[in-house]
N, C-alpha and C positions, 0 to 999 in steps of 0.2 A: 504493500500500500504506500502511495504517496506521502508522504510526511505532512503530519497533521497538525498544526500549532493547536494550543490548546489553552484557552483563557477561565479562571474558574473560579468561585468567591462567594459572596453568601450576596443576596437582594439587599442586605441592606447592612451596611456596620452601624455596630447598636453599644458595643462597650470596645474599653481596649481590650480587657480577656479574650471574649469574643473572636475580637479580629486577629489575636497573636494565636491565640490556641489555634483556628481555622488555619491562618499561614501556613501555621509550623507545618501541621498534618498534611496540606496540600502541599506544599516544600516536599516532604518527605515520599509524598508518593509521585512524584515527579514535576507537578507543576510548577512552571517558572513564572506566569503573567498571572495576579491577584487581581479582579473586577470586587467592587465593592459600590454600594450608592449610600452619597454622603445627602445627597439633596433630594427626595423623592417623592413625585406627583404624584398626588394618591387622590380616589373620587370624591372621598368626602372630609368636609372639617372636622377636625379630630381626633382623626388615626396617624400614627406615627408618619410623622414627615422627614426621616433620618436626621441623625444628631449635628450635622452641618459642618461648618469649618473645624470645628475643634477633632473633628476626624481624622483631617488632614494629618494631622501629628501621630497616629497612629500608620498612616499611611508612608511616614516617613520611618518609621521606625522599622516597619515591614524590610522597606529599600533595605535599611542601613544593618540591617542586624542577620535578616535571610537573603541580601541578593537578589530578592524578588521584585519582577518592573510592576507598577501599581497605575489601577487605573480608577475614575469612577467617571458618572453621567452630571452633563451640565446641561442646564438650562434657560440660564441667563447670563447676561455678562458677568456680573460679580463673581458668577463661579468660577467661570474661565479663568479671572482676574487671582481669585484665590488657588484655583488647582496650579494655573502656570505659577507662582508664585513661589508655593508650594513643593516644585520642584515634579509633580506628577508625570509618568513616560507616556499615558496615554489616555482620551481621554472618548467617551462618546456622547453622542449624540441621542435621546428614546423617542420613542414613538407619538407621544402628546404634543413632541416638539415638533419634529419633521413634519407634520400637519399643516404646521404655521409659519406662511413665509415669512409673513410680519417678523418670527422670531427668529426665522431661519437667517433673517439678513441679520439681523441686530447679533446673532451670537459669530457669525461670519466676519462683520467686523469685529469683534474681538477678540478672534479668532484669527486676524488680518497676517499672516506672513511665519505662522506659526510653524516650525520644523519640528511637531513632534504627530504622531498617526492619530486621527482624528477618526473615529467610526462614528456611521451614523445607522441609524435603525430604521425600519421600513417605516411607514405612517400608519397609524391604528387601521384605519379606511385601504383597502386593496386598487391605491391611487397612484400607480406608476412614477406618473408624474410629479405627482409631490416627489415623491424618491430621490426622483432624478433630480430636480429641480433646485432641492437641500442641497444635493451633492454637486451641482453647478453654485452655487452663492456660495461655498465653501472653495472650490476652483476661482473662482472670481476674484476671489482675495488672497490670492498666492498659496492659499493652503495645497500643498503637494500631496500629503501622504496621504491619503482618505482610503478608506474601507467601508462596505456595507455589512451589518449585519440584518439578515434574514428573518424574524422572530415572531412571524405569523401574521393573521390578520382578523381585527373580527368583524363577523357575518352574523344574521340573522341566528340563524343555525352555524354552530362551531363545533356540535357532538360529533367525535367524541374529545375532543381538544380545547384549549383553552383560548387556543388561536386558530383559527385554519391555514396550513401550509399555505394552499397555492402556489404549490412548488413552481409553476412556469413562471412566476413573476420574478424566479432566481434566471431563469433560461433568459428571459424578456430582457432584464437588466444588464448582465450579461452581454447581450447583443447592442444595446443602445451605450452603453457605457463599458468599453472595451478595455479589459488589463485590467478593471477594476477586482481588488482580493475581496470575495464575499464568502461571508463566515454564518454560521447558522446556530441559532438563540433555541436550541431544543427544550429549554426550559419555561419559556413562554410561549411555542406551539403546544407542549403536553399539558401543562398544569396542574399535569400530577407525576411523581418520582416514576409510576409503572407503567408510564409510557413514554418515557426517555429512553431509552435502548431501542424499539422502533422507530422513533423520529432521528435518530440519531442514525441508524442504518441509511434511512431513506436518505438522508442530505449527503452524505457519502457516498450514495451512488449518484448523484449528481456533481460530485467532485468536489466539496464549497472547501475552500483553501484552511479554517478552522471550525472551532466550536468553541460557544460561547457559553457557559455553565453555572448555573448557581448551585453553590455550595457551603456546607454551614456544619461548623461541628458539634453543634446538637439542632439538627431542623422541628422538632416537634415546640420548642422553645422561640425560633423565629418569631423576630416582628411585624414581618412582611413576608408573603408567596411562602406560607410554611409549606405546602402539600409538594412543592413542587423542589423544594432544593434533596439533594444526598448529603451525607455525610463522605468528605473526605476520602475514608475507605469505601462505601459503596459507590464513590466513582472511580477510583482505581480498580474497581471489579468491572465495571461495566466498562470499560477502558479497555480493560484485558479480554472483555468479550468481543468489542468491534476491534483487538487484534492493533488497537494503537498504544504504543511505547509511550 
């Protein structure tokens, strides 16, 4: 098989234990790239909106103690402002955003001439062109290194997933936006842990350049997307099922 990068980290850092304990064990069974959300759009007021800049020190500790490149999800300039800041290797873009050009520009300028890989996630909505569109206003502003991730879409109907694939809109992309490395969010097409090894097959046989994973060292405890993250070790199993090192 292809060599498959592999990015992996819990929906949401919630304490430092938390995020040092998760490290470590993801450290340990091979992963190099930490995703974590320090800032997080959630539907309603009230529910945990991650614990914010004070994050970042955590995130820095990660670097500095495991070697490991660290990334999380921005949404407004200030973030940008604080992750670059911050010293962060990578940073994306989700799905509430990509929606909105409005924000798409405003984060693109601050975003303006940036050298580190910026990913961006598809739009909630199965709208091509938003996609594409994000990922042009991020071109526009010298941002070079750009990536897509894939992580579903919703529909009316999404059973039995949390998102539906719509896998050609990876083929589609692909085609209109050439050389682009597009990576696949199996954790927010299933929605739930026991069908991440299926959706995971699938985007594999369409080639997608990584995966993109949530993981948490104890997920029943999660503040966010509990049903859906693994533990550590149960993704270094399912790792070893789809036969990736």
């Amino acid at each position: 098989m292809d060599k498959i990068e592999l990015i992996a980290g819990p929906c949401s850092a919630e304490t430092r234990e938390q995020m040092m304990k998760t490290a470590t064990q993801l450290r340990a069974v091979g992963i190099r790239t930490l995703r974590a959300g320090l800032w997080k759009p959630r539907s309603h007021y009230g529910t945990f909106e991650g614990v914010g800049e004070k994050g970042l020190a955590w995130m820095e500790e990660i670097q500095q103690t495991l070697g490991m490149r660290v990334m999380t999800e921005v949404a407004l300039p200030s973030h940008v402002e604080a992750a670059l800041n911050a010293g962060l290797d990578m940073l994306w873009i989700g799905a509430r955003t990509t929606v909105n050009p409005f924000m798409m520009h405003e984060l693109a300028e601050a975003l303006r001439g940036t050298d580190i890989p910026i990913w961006v996630k598809n739009p909630v909505s199965p709208d091509l062109e938003l996609w594409i569109g994000a990922i042009e206003r991020l071109q526009h502003t010298g941002v070079k290194r750009i990536g897509a991730i894939h992580r579903g879409f919703c529909l009316v109907d999404n059973a039995p997933y949390r998102n539906s694939p719509l896998w050609d809109q990876i083929k589609e992309l692909r085609n209109r936006v050439p050389g682009i490395p597009v990576y696949c969010d199996p954790s927010h097409i299933a929605g739930k842990r026991e069908l991440l090894l299926q959706i995971c097959k699938e985007a594999l046989s369409l080639k997608v350049d990584g995966l993109f994973i949530e993981s948490h060292c104890c997920p029943q405890k999660a503040l966010s997307d509990a049903a859906q993250q693994l533990t550590p070790e149960a993704l270094s199993e399912m790792l070893r099922m789809l036969n990736i090192c």
